[in-house]
Each structure stands twice: as C-alpha cells, then as structure tokens.
ZAMARGU-4260 file (C-alpha; in steps of 0.2 Angstrom, whole numbers, plus 5000, padded with zeros to 4 digits):
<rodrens>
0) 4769/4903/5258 | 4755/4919/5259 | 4768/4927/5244 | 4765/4909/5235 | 4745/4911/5237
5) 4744/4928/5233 | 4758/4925/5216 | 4747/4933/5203 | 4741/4946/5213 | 4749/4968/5207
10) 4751/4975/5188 | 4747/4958/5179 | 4744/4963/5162 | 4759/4974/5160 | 4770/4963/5167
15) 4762/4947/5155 | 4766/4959/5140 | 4784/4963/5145 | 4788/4944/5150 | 4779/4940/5132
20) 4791/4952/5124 | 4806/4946/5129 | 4808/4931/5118 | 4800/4935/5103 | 4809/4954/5103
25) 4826/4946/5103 | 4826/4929/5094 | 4824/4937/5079 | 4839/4949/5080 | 4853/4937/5085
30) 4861/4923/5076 | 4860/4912/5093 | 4846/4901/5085 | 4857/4896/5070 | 4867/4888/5082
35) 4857/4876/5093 | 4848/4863/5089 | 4840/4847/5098 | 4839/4848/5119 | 4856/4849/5128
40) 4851/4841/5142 | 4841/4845/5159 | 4841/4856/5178 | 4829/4849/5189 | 4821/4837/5178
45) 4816/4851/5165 | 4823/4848/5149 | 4835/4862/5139 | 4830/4867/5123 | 4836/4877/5109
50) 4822/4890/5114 | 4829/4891/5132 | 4846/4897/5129 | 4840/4909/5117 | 4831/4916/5132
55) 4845/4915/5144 | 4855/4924/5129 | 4843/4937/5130 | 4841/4939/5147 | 4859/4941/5152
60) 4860/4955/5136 | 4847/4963/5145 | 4854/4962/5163 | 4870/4970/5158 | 4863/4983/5147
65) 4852/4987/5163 | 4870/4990/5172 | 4878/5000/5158 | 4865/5006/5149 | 4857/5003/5132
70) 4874/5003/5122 | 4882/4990/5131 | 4890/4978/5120 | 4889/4960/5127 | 4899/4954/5112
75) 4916/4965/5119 | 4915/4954/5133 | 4927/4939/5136 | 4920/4922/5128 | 4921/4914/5145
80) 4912/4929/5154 | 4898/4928/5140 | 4898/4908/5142 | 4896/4909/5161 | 4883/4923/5160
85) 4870/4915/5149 | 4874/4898/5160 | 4869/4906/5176 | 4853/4913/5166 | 4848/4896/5160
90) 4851/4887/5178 | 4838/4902/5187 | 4827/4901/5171 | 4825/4882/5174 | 4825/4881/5192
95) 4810/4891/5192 | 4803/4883/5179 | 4803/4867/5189 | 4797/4877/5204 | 4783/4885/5194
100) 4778/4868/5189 | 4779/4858/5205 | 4768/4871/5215 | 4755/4870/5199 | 4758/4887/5195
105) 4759/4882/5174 | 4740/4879/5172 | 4726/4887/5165 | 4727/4904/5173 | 4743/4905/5170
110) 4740/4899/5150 | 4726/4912/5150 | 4736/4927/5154 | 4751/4922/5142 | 4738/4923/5128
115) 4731/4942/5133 | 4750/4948/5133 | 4753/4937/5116 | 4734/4948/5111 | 4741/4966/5119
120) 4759/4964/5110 | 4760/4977/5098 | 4771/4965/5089 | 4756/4955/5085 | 4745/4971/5083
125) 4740/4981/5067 | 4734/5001/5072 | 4731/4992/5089 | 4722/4977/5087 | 4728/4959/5086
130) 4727/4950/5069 | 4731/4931/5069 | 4739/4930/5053 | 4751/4944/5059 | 4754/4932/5076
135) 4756/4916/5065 | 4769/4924/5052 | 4780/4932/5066 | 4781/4918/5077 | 4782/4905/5062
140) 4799/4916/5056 | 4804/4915/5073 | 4807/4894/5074 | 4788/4894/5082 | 4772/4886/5080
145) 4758/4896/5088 | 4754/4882/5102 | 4772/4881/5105 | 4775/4899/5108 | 4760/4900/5119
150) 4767/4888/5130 | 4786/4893/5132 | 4776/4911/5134 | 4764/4902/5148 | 4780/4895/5154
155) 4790/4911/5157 | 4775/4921/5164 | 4775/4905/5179 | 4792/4906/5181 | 4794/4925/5182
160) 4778/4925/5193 | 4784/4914/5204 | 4801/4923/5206 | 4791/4939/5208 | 4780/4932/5221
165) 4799/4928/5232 | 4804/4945/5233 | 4786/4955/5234 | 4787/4958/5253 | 4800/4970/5258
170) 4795/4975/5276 | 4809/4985/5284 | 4807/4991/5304 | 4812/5008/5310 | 4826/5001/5320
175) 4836/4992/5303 | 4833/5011/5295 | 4839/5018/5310 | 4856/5008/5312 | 4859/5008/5294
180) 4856/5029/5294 | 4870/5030/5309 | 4882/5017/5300 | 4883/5025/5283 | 4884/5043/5292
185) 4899/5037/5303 | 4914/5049/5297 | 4932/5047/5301 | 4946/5056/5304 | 4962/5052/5294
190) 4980/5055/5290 | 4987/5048/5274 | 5003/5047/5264 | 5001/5045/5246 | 5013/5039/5231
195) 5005/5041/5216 | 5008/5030/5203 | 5006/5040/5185 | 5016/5054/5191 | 5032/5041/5198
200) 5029/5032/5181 | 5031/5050/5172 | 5047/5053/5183 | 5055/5038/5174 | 5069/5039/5162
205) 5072/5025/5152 | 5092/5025/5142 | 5092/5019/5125 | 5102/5004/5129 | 5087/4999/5143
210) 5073/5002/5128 | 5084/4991/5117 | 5086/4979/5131 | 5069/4978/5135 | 5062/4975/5119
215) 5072/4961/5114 | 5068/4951/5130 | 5051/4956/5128 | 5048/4953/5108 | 5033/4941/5112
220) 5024/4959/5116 | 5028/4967/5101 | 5020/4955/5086 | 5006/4963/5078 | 4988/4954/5079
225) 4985/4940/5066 | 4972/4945/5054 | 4959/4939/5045 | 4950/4942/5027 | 4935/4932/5019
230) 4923/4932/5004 | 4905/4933/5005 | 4889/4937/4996 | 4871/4941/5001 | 4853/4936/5001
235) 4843/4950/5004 | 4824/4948/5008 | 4823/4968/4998 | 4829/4960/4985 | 4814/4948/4983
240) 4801/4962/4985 | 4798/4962/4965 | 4797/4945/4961 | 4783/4945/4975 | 4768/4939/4963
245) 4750/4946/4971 | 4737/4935/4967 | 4721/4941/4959 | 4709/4951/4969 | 4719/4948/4983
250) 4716/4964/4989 | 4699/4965/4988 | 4695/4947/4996 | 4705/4953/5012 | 4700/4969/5011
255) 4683/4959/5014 | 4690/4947/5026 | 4694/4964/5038 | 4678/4972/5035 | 4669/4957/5042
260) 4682/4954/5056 | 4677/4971/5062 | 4657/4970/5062 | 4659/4959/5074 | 4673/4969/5086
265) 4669/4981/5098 | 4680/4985/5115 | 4672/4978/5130 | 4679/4979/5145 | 4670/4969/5161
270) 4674/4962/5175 | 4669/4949/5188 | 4666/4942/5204 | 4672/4922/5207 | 4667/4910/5220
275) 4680/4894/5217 | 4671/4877/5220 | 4686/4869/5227 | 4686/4882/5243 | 4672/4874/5249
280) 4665/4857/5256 | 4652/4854/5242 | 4645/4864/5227 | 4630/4871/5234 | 4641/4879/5249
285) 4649/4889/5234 | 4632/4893/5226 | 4626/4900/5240 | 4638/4913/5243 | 4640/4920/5225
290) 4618/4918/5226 | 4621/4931/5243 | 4630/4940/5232 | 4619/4942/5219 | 4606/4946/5230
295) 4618/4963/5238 | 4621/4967/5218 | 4600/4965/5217 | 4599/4979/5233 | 4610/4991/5225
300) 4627/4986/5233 | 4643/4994/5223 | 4649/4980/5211 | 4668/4982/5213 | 4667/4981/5232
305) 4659/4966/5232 | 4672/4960/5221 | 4685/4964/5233 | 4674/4958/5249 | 4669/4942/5241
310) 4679/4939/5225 | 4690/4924/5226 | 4699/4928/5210 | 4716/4937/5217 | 4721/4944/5204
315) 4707/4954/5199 | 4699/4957/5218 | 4707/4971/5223 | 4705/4979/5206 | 4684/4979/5206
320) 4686/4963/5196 | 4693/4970/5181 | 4697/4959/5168 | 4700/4971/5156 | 4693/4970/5137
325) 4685/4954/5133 | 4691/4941/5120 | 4682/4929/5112 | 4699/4917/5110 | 4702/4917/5127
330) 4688/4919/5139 | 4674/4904/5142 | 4661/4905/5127 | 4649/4904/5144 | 4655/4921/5145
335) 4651/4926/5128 | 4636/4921/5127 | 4631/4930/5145 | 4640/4947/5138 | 4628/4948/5122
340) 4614/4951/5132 | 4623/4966/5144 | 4623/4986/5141 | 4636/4996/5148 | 4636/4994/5169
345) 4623/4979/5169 | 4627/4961/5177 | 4623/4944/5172 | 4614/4932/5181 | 4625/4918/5192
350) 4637/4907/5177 | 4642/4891/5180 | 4659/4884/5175 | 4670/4868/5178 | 4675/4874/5194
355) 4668/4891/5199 | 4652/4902/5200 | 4654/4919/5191 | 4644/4938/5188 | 4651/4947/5174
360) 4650/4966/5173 | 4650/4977/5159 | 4659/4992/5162 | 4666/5000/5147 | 4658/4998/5129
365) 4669/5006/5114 | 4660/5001/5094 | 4677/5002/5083 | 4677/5012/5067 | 4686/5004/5053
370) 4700/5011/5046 | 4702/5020/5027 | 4699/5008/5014 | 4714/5012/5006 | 4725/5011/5020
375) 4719/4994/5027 | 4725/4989/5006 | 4740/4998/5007 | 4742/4990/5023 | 4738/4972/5018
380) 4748/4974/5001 | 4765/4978/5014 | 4760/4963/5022 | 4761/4951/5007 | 4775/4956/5000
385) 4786/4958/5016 | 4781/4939/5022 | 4781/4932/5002 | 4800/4941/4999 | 4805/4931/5015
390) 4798/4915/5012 | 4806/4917/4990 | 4822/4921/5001 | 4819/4906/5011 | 4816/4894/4996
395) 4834/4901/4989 | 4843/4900/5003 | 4837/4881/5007 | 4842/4876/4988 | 4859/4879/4993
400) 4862/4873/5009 | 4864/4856/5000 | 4878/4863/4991 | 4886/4870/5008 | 4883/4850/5011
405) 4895/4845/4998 | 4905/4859/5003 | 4905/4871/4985 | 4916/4884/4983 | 4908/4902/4989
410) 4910/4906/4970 | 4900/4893/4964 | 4887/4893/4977 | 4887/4915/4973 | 4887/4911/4953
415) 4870/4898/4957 | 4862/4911/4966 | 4868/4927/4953 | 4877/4933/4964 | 4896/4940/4964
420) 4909/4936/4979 | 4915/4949/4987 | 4932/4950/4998 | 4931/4959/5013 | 4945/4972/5021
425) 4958/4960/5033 | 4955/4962/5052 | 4961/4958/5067 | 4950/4954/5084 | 4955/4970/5090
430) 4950/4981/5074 | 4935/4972/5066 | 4923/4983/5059 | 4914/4974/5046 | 4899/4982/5038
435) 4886/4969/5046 | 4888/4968/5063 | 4884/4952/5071 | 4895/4941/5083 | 4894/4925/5075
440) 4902/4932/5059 | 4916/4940/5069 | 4916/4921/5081 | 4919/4912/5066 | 4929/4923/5057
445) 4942/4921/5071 | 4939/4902/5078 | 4953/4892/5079 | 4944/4879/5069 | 4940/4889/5054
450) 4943/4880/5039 | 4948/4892/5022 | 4937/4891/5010 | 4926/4883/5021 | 4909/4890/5016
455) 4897/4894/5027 | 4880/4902/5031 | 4873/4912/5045 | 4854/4919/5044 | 4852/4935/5049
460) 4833/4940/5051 | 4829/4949/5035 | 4846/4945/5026 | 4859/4928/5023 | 4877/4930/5022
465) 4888/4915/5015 | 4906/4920/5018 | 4922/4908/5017 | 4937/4912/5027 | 4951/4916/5013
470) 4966/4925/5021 | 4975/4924/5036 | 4990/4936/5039 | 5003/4928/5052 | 5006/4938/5065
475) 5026/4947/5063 | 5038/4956/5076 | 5039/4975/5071 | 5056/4983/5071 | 5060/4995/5087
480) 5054/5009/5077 | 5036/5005/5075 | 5035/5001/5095 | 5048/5014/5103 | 5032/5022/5111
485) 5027/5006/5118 | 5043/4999/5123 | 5045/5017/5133 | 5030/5015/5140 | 5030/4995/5147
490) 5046/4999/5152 | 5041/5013/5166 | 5026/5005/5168 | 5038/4991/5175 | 5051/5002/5184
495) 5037/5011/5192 | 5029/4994/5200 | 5044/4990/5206 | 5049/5006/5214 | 5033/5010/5222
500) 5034/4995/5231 | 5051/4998/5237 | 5046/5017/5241 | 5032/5012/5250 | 5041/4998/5260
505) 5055/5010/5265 | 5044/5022/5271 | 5033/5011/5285 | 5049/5004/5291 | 5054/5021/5297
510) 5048/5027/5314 | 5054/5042/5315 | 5043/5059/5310 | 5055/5072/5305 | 5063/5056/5293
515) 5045/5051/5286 | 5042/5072/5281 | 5060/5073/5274 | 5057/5057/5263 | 5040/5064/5258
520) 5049/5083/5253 | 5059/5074/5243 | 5049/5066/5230 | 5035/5076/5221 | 5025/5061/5217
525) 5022/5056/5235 | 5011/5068/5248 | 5004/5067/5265 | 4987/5075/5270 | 4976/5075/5283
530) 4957/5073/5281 | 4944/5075/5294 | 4923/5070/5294 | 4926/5059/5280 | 4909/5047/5276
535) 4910/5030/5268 | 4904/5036/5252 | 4915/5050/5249 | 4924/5055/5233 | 4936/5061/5242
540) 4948/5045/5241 | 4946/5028/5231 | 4931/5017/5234 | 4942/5003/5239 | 4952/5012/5250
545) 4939/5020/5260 | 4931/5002/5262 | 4946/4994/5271 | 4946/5012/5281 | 4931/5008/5286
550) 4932/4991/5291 | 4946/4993/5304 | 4946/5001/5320 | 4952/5018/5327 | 4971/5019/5329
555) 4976/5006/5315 | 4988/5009/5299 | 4986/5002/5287 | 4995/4998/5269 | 4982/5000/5252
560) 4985/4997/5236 | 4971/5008/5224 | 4966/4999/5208 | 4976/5011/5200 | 4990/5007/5207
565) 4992/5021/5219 | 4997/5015/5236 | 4994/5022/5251 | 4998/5023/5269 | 4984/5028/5281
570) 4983/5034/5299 | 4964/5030/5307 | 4966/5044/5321 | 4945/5040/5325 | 4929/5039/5321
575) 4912/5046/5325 | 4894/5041/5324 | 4881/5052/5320 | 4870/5061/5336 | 4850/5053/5338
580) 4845/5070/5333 | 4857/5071/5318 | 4850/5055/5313 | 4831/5059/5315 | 4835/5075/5303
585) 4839/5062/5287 | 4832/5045/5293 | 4818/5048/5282 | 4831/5051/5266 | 4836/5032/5268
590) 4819/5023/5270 | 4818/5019/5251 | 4835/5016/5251 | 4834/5003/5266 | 4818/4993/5257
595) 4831/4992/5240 | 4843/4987/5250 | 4831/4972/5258 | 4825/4968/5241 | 4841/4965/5232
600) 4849/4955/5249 | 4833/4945/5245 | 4835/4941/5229 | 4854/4937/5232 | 4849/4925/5244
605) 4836/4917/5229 | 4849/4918/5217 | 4859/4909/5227 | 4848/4896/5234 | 4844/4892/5216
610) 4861/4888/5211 | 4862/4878/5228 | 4848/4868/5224 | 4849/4866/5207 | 4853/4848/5199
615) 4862/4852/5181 | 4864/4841/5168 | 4868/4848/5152 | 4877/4842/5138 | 4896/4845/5137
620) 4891/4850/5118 | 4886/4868/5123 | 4893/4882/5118 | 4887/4897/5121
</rodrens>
C-alpha cells in the first residue's frame, strides 16, 4: 500500500496535462461520438457512457500507433480486432475508475490538479495564457459542459494515477540481472537442414490443362470485389465565414475586456509547507508543528527543506513545496488574499483551512505585458467568426436532420441547403480512396445493412457530409485471362505446401548420412549448414525457430515450421553459458533492460488482474 500513499507523488503537472489532453485532442477528430449515445451499461458498478468509449477509442489508437508508429492505421485493422481492442481499453479504463473511487482517490486534490492541466492545456490557451471563453467554446463543440469535462478529466487523472502508482517501484537485485545476463548470452551450437519454400514454389511448373483445372474448381477465388458508389454533398463551416455578422463595437468592447483581464494578471509562482489536521489526534497537535515550523522559517532556516522535513503535502515535499503559478480559479481565496501582501521570497503568516495549516512562499514574480493592440483584435475577430461559422453551420445542419427523419431524397435535402449532389467514383473495401477520410463513411458505405438511397449524415469536426448509398456493382467471375497470373501463382503456392511437407517427411525418416547429403545435392531449394555460438537473439535464423531452439535441450531434433513457410530440420549438438567474468564485462549493458523488463511483467500482471476482477455489464447494443 506505500505506492497507494505516495500516488500523486513524481512529474505531476506534466503528466495532468498529457492525461487532460487525451480526450479532448481526439473526440473532436473521429466520428465515434456520432455514434453513441445514452449509457451502455456498467464494469464494477461504474456506469458506460458515450464519453467513455470515446476514450477507450482513443486510447487503443494511441497504443498501437505507440507500437507502429505514428502512421498506424487503426481503421486497416479487422472489425473484430478494432472491437476487441477498444473493449479491453473500456474494461482497464473502468476498473480503475472503480479503484480510484473506492480508495478516495477522486476528491478534491485530485479535482484540483485536473483543473491546472485543463489551465496549462495550450488548447485552452491564447499566446500562453488560459482564456475561459476559449475553454467553454472547445469543450462545448466537443459534446461538454465545462463542469462535466472537469470531472471526466478529474476522473481520468485518478484512474491514471492510480494505475501509475501500481507500477512505480521496479526494484531489481544484482542476482535477477545477473541470471537474466547469462541466460540471454547462452549460445548454441547447431546443424540444420533447410527447404526453402519461395525457391521450391519458384521450381514449380504448372501445365495448361492443371491452370485450367484449377481455376475452374477454384472459381469462388476469382470474383472480383463488390463495389460501391454514393452521392453526397457538404456543409462546410469556411463556407459560413462570410455570413458571420460582427456586432457593433465588438472589437472594441473585448479589446477592453482583455485589457482589464490583464491588469490584474501577473505570474506568481509559490509554494508551501502543509500540516494535514487529520494526521493528528486534535487541532492544536497540528498547529503546533506548522507554529515550530514557523518559528525555524523566523531563524532563517531554508524554506524548501523544511517543506521536505515537515511538509505533509506529497506531492509538492520533495520539490520545496512548489505549487507552481498561482490561480485564482483554483487555489483557496485564503491564499489569495495572504499572496497580495507578499514580495518575491517572503512567507505568510500560519493559514488556516478546513482541514490544514499552511505557509505560502513567494518565489517567482513575473508582471505580464499585453500584447499589440492590433493583434489581440485581429485575434479576437478569428475567434468570432471561427465559433459563429460553426454554430450558422450547426443551425443548418439541425434544420435538416428532420428531413433525414422523414427520410428525403439526398437531392432534395442538397437543393434545401443550395447545395448540388455529387456522385462519388465506385469502390471496393480493398481500393477505397475517397477524398475525405474517415471510417465511418467507408463502415457504412459497405455495411451489410445499408439501405440505397438511404440518406444519412455523419459530422465531421469542421465539416458535415450527407451521402446516400446509390450503386452497388455485383461481384462477377473474370475469364481465365484476367486471372492467369493468379491462378499460376495459387496453384504453386499449393503444390509447394504440399511437397514440402512430403520432402521434409522423407528426409527425417532416413537414417542414413551419405542418403540425407545425396537428397540434399539433389535439390537446389533445400541446404544444410552448420552454425556455431548462435545467441537467442540472432538474425541469423527466424525468431520463432531460434525460440523452440532454445527451449529444448542439447542433443534433440527437432522439426520447425518458419512463418514463412520454410521448414527446417535442426540438430542442437550443445549449448554454452557464458563465463562469471564474461558476464561481469556486460552485466551493466542489461540493468535498464532488466528494470523494463520488471516493469512491463508488472503491468502484465495488472492488466491481467483487472480483467480477472472485473464485473462487466454492458449492453449487447455496442458496437464499436
């Protein structure tokens, strides 16, 4: 439980501000939230919610892209895959959640640290400084009210916290370093026969009779893909910039606003000592230690040791305190008033609060400058007509959703809206390339349940598309012709699986060695080699092959299949351990690599206890 005590200790603000940033980043680039609607249901008592699966979405997104890199394409994979991936997401999302909640880690601190990463998001920021009507437009467009976004963010902090707090101790000893050092430097000596696959397939040559054969037996695997075309049109907030009417003075009264937002902003940055009431018997046992503490501060004692000596804050006490720059939104109006009266480096006197004794410290003081009149305007004009040409493309788009209600014709819902309907190119799964890419288009477009002319619409941040599924194109058989190429190539691909088995089969039931080398000579698609010092992690051979090696003991043969569908045949003549010394020499290059290892084992064994643990009750209406 000390990981459980100490949960909000490390990098907190950074991390509050990534955490922040995760639902709001992507909920307003996917059409997921266009889909859900209402709760689905419940793990461990916490409810599901539209807002939750979007963030399991996103999450899973961002797990594989942290796989495969930043181009990964979670939409390429498999329905099934994607379904299962974001399921898994929402179960450890929730069960954490629950976790959070039951050891009280969703309270006030945690409410208080959501809000400085919702101030220190730069989505919220204008030239680095929050602005409220920036934070209220963005998370409004979003599906949020301001109160509801702080508490799915106060939520997700806990949770993350809490699952950060599980995995923060990764203590390794010499002696696990040590064996895992002299296990993965083991080597093996090896001798191996080979039949390689591509060049056996290449040796194959098919008759025209066995191509004809084959493709009339196989004809299911010669249709081409049924395609799909649609109409559409589109909303587009650009569109709406120039009907953006901007009120009289506008500028001028905001222009205001800002200037009297920033008399009274200046960066302040202080920190604190806390004594917490509830860690003692009574109240005055409390006083008297942030009083003794006072009184060091009074004969000249360092502030920021103190904190660490005495503070009972953990997540500032090891930092001096710090509690970064001060705003008034979020921190006790106690503490404001006791700030207005310090210069740089001074302390207050003792504040009382609720539940804790505090001293406040000044330790940076930066007065702001404001910005270019003209560029605050420009600014603020921007704003106006970028949140007023959403909410005019809003206003159109809910007029005719009733007519999607009383399901219109595309045509006449585009001729309503001045628009024309345009017919896209015809697709199939495997060629879509649509100018707007979004997966729910491209789901639709090929759902089995797709209706033509069905009009629908999907939202799509900045833009709406209405489109109607309008022609479908049956799959047909193409004549030999069109498919010589691919009926060649099955057909060897299937010659050659079944010959290599039979090659391989005939080779390990021979025992004697001048046979075995004449069979090898014979074909130039199989080889024998020998291979000494090999290491687990060689590239010398498949990964696969060189963990069954490695898994059996000296003297055994053994038969393996590569995933590409070369087979071989392996002699394990012994293995060798590295020496003490050999070991000492490199121990050092595998001490990082041993606490990774601990660390991921440990989270294995969370994720795994979470799905063991957790009660799911979700709706059967979920599709993901």
């Amino acid at each position: 439980m000390e990981s459980l005590r100490n949960f909000l200790t490390g990098p907190r603000l950074i991390f509050v501000v990534m955490v922040c940033a995760i639902p709001f980043v992507f909920l307003g680039t996917s059409s997921l939230s266009t889909v859900f609607t209402g709760s689905f249901g419940s793990i461990n008592g916490e409810d599901v919610s539209e807002t939750d699966i979007q963030i399991a979405a996103n999450s899973a997104v961002q797990r594989y892209k942290s796989i495969y890199g930043d181009d990964f394409d979670f939409d390429t994979l498999d329905e099934s895959i994607r379904s299962e991936s974001i399921k898994q997401e929402l179960i450890v999302q929730k069960v954490l959640q629950s976790g959070a909640r039951d050891l009280g880690f969703i309270n006030e601190v945690s409410n208080k640290e959501a809000q400085k990463g919702i101030i220190r998001s730069p989505q919220f920021q204008i030239d680095g400084v929050f602005d409220e009507d920036v934070y209220s437009a963005q998370v409004n467009s979003n599906g949020f009210t301001k109160e509801g976004y702080l508490d799915t963010m106060t939520e997700l902090f806990a949770s993350e916290i809490y699952r950060d707090s599980l995995t923060r101790f990764n203590f390794v000893t010499e002696s696990e370093i040590f064996d895992l050092t002299a296990l993965l430097e083991q080597t093996t000596d090896i001798t191996f026969t080979k039949i390689n696959f591509d060049d056996l397939k290449n040796n194959i040559v098919n008759t025209l009779d066995e191509l004809l054969n084959y493709y009339e037996e196989n004809q299911v695997l010669f249709y081409t893909d049924e395609k799909r075309g649609f109409k559409y049109f589109l909303l587009k907030q650009e569109d709406y910039r120039d009907s953006v009417q901007i009120p009289e003075n506008y500028l001028e009264a905001a222009y205001s606003q800002y200037l009297e937002r920033y008399e009274n902003i200046s960066e302040i940055r202080f920190a604190h000592i806390m004594v917490d009431k509830n860690n003692y018997d009574d109240s005055q046992q409390a006083f008297s230690v942030i009083k003794s503490v006072e009184d060091k501060l009074k004969d000249g004692e360092d502030f920021a040791l103190l904190a660490s000596e005495y503070s009972e804050d953990l997540i500032t006490k090891d930092i001096g305190g710090d509690l970064d720059y001060f705003e008034k939104d979020i921190f006790p109006i106690q503490f404001d008033e006791a700030i207005e009266t310090l210069s740089l480096n001074e302390y207050s006197d003792i504040i009382e609060l609720e539940d804790t004794y505090h001293i406040l410290k000044i330790t940076e003081y930066n007065t702001q400058e404001p910005l270019p009149e003209s560029q605050i305007k420009d600014e603020l004009l921007n704003e106006l007509i970028e949140s007023e040409s959403f909410a005019l493309m809003n206003d159109d788009f809910s007029e005719f959703e009733s007519m999607l209600l009383d399901n219109s014709s595309i045509e006449d819902i585009a001729i309503e809206a001045s628009k024309e309907a345009t017919s896209s190119d015809i697709y199939s799964e495997d060629d879509y390339d649509f100018e707007i890419i979004d997966s729910f288009i491209k789901d639709y477009l090929f759902a089995s349940n797709t209706q033509i002319n069905e009009t629908v619409a999907f939202e799509l941040g900045n833009q709406v598309i209405f489109m109607s599924l309008d022609r479908i194109e049956e799959p047909f058989l193409m004549n030999f012709d069109q498919v010589a190429d691919d009926v060649a190539d099955l057909l060897s691909e299937s010659k050659a699986i079944e010959k290599i088995s039979l090659l391989q089969n005939e080779y390990t039931s021979n025992d004697d060695l001048n046979d075995k080398e004449s069979f090898v000579e014979t074909y130039s698609y199989i080889t024998t080699e020998s291979y000494v010092d090999v290491k687990r992690y060689s590239s010398l051979l498949p990964r696969e092959v060189l963990q069954k090696i490695f898994n059996e003991s000296s003297g055994t043969t053994l038969n393996i299949d590569a995933n590409n569908g070369d087979k071989y045949v392996v002699s394990i003549n012994s293995f060798s351990k590295p020496t003490e010394e050999e070991i000492q020499e490199i121990i050092a290059e595998y001490s990082a690599f041993g606490e990774e290892r601990f660390s991921s084992k440990m989270q294995q064994i969370i994720n795994d206890d979470v799905f063991q643990s957790a009660k799911v009750n979700l709706n059967d209406l979920i599709q993901f």
